[in-house]
KOLMI-828176 format. One record per residue (C-alpha): residue number from 1; chain; x, y, z. Coordinates in nm, 3 decimals. Example, Ala and Ser with C-alpha at 12.3 -4.5 7.8 and 13.67 -1.06 7.14 Angstrom:
PT     i   ch        c1        c2        c3
PT     1    A     1.230    -0.450     0.780
PT     2    A     1.367    -0.106     0.714
***
This chain:
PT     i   ch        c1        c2        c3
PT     1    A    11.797    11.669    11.019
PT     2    A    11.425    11.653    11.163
PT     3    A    11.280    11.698    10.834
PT     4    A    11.401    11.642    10.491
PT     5    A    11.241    11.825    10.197
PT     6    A    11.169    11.675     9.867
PT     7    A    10.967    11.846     9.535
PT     8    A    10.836    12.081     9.834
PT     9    A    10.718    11.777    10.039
PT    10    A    10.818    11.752    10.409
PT    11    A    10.860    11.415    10.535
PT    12    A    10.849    11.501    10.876
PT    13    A    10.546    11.364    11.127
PT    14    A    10.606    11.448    11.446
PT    15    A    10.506    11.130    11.655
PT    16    A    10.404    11.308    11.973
PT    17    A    10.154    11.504    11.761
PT    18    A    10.025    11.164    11.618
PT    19    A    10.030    11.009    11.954
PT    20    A     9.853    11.267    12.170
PT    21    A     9.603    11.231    11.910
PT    22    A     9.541    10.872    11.906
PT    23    A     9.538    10.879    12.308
PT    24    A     9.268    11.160    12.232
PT    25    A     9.023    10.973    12.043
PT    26    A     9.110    10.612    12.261
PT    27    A     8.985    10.844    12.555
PT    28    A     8.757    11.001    12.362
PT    29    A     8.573    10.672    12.244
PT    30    A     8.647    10.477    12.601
PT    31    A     8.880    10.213    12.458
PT    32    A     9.105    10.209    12.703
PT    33    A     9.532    10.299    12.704
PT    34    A     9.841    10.157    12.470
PT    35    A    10.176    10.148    12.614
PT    36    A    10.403    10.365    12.447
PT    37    A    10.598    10.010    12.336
PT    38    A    10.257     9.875    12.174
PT    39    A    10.197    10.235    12.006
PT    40    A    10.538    10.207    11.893
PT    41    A    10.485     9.852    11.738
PT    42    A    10.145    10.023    11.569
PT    43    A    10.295    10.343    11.442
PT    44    A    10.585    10.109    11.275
PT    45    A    10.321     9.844    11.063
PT    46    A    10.099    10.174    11.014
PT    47    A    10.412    10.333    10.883
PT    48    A    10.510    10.060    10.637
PT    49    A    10.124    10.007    10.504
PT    50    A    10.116    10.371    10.401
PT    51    A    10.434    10.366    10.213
PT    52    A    10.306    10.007    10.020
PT    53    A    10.002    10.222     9.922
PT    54    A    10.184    10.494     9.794
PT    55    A    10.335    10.292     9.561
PT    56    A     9.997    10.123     9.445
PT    57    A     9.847    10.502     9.449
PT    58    A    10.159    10.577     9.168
PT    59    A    10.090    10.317     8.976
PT    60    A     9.698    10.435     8.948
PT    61    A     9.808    10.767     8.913
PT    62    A    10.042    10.691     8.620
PT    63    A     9.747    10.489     8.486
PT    64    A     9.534    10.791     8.504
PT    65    A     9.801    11.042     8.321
PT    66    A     9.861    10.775     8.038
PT    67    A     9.499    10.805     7.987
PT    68    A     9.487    11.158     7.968
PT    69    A     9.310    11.164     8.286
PT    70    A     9.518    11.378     8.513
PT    71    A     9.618    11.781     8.497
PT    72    A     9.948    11.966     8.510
PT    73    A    10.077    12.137     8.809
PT    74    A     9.861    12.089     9.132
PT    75    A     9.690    11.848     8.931
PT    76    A    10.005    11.622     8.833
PT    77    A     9.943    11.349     9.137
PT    78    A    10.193    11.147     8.979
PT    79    A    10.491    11.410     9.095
PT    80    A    10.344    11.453     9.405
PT    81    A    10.337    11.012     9.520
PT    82    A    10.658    11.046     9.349
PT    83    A    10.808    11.342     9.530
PT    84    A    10.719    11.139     9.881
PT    85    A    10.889    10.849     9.766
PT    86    A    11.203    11.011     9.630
PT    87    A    11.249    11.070    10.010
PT    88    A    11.282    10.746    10.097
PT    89    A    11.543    10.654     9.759
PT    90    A    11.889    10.629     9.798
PT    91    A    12.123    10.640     9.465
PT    92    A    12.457    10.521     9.371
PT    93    A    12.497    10.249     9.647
PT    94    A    12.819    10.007     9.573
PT    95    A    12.702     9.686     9.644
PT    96    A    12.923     9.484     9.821
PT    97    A    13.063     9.152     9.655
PT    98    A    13.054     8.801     9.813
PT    99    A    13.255     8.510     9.676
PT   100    A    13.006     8.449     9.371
PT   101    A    12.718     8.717     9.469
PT   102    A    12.673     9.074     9.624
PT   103    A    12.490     9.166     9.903
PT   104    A    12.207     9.387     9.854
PT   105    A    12.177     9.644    10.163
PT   106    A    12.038     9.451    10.417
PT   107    A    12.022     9.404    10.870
PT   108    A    12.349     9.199    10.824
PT   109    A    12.534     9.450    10.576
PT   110    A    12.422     9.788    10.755
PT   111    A    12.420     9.676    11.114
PT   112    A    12.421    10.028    11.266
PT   113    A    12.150    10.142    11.009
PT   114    A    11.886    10.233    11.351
PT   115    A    12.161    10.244    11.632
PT   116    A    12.255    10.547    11.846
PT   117    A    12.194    10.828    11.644
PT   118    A    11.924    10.983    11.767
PT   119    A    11.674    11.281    11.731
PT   120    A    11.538    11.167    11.398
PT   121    A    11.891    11.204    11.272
PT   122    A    12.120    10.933    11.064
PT   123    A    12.472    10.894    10.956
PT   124    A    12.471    11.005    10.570
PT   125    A    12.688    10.726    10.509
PT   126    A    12.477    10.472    10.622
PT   127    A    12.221    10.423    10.307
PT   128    A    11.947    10.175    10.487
PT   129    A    11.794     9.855    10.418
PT   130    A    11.658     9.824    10.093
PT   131    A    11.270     9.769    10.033
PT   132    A    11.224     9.822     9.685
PT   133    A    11.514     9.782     9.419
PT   134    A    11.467    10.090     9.135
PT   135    A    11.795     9.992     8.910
PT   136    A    12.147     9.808     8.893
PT   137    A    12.466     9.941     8.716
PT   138    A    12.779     9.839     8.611
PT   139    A    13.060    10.053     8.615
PT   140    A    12.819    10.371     8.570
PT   141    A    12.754    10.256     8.239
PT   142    A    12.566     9.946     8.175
PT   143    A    12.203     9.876     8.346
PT   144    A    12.203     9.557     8.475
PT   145    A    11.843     9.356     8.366
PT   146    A    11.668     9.167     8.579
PT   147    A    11.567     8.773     8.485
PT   148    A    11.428     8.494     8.583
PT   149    A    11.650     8.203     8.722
PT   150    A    11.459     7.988     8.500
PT   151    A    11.594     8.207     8.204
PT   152    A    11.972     8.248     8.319
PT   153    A    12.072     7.901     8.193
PT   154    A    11.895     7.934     7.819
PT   155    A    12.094     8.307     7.774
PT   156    A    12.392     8.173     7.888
PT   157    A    12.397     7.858     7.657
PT   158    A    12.270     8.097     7.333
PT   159    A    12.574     8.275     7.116
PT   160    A    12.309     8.602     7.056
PT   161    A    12.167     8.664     7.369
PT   162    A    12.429     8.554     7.588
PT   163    A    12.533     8.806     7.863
PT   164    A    12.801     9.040     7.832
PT   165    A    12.971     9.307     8.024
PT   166    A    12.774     9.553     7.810
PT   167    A    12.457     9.412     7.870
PT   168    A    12.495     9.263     8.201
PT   169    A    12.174     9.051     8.377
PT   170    A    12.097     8.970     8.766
PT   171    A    11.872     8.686     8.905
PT   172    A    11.779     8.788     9.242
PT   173    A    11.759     8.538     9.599
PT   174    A    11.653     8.696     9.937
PT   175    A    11.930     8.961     9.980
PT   176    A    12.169     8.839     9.726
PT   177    A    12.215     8.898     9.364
PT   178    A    12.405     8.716     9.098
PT   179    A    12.533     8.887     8.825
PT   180    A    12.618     8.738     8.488
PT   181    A    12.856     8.719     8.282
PT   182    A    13.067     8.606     8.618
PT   183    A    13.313     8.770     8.514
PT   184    A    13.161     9.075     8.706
PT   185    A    13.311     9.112     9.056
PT   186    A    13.325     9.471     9.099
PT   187    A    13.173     9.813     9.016
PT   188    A    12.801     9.713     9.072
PT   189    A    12.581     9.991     9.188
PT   190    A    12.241    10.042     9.295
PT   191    A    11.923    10.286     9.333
PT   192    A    11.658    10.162     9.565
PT   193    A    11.376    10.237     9.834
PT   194    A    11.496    10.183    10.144
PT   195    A    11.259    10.113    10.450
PT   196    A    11.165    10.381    10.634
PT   197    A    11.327    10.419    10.991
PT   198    A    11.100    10.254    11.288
PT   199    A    10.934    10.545    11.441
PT   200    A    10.987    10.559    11.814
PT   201    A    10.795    10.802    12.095
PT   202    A    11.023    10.818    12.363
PT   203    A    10.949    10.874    12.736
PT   204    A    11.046    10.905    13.091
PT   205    A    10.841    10.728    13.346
PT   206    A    10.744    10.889    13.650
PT   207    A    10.717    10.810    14.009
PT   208    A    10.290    10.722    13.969
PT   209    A    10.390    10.556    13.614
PT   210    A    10.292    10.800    13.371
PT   211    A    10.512    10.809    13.080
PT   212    A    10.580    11.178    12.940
PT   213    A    10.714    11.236    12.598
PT   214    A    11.134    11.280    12.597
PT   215    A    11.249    11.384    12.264
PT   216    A    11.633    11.341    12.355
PT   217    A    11.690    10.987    12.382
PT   218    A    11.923    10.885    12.141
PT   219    A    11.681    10.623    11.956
PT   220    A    11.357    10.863    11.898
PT   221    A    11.279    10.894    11.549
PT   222    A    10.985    11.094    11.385
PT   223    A    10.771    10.893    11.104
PT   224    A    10.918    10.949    10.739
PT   225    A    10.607    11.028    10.557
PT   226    A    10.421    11.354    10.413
PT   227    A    10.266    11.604    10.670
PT   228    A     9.898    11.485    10.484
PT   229    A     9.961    11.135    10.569
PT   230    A     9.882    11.232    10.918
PT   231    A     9.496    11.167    10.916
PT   232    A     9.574    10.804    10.766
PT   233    A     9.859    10.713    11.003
PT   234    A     9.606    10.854    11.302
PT   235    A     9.318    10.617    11.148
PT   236    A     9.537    10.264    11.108
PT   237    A     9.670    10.287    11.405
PT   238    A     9.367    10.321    11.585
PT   239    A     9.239    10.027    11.389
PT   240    A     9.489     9.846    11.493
PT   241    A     9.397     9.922    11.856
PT   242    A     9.083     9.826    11.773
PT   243    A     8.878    10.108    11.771
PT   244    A     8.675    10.193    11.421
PT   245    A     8.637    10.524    11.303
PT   246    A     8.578    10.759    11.028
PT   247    A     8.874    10.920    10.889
PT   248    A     8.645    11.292    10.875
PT   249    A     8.668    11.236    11.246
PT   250    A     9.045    11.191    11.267
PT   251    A     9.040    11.524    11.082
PT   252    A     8.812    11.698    11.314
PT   253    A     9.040    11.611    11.608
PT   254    A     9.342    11.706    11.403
PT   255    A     9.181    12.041    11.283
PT   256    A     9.059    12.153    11.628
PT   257    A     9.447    12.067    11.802
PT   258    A     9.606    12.299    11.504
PT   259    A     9.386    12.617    11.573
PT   260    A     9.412    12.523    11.949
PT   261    A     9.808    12.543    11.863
PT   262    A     9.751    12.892    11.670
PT   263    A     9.549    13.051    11.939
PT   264    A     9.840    12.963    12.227
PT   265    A    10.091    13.051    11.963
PT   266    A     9.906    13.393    11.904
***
């Protein structure tokens, strides 16, 4: 799939379109020429800051709504940050277990998570690295609570609050997670954000060294973030390249290549 579609958001970017664009304005504003590998390295830290801010923008949002501060419908921003996010959430991963631990998704558990698949597809068994963890489970019953390590040694020692296989707890290192009572080995599951795929604008080089777009090498990949992230993604990474701008003009630019699209189209 090229795009996927959640709550009637499409998570689909096309990076040419953002990168003929950004080459646009660098022309435009005499700052020179990125290599398609710099652009790359831009559009993938671009990527990632958008999706932290999205999660910042829910919180606000959810803020707002507890306040009374937000509408219904169009006007439920909540639903909408959420409904970009749910694109990027993966459900009902078995976590794999690891002498006394398990292995949250990670580059040494999914090791073909970016690899040779190609087009802005993925293998729907591979789930991705996670970047956010949402919620643990045991057995598809019990949520598993997060503590504190400092904690862990106080609940375990206490008759009352000591941890059970029907309240299960986690402490959390890195990539690993311990889950108590030990007696827990099996069965865990998870929900999390994974990270987004590394966008990658893919090219042939020709004979005089000008790169032109290919979109059928095996390791191009299209950004994973909402069609009206587009005038953001366009501005960072042209920070990035050092050039400052308004984002009004970034939306100029964008406007004027659509209805140049329409009129060819027409």
């Amino acid at each position: 799939m090229l795009c996927e579609v959640f709550f009637f958001v499409y998570l689909c970017i096309m990076i040419n379109d953002v990168r003929n664009t950004v080459m646009h304005i660098l022309n435009k504003e005499n700052n020179g020429y990125i290599s398609p590998a710099f652009f790359n390295e831009l559009a993938k830290v671009s990527q990632l800051e958008i999706i932290e801010e999205h999660f910042h923008d829910y919180n606000r949002a959810m803020m707002k709504m507890n306040n009374r501060q937000t509408g219904s419908g169009y006007g439920d921003i909540p639903r909408h940050i959420r409904g970009i996010i749910d694109g990027l959430t993966v459900t009902g991963t078995i976590l794999e277990y690891s002498v006394d631990k398990f292995l949250l998704p990670s580059e040494s558990t999914l090791t073909d998570t970016y690899t040779g698949l190609g087009n802005g597809d993925y293998d729907d068994s591979v789930d991705g690295i996670w970047y956010r963890i949402l919620n643990v489970n045991y057995n598809n019953s019990a949520d598993i609570d997060r503590v504190n390590h400092s904690d862990i040694i106080r609940l375990n020692n206490s008759t009352l609050t000591a941890p059970s296989e029907t309240f299960p707890v986690y402490t959390q290192s890195g990539d690993n997670i311990n889950v108590y009572p030990v007696s827990i080995a099996s069965n865990v599951f998870m929900s999390y954000v994974r990270y987004p795929r590394d966008p990658k604008w893919t090219w042939n080089t020709l004979i005089d060294g000008e790169p032109i777009f290919n979109q059928s090498e095996t390791d191009y990949q299209d950004f994973e973030l909402s069609k009206e992230d587009m005038p953001k993604l366009v501005v960072k990474i042209c920070q990035l390249a050092g050039v400052e701008i308004r984002e009004q003009q970034v939306i100029q630019v964008i406007n004027s290549k659509e209805v140049y699209k329409k009129q060819v189209n027409q």
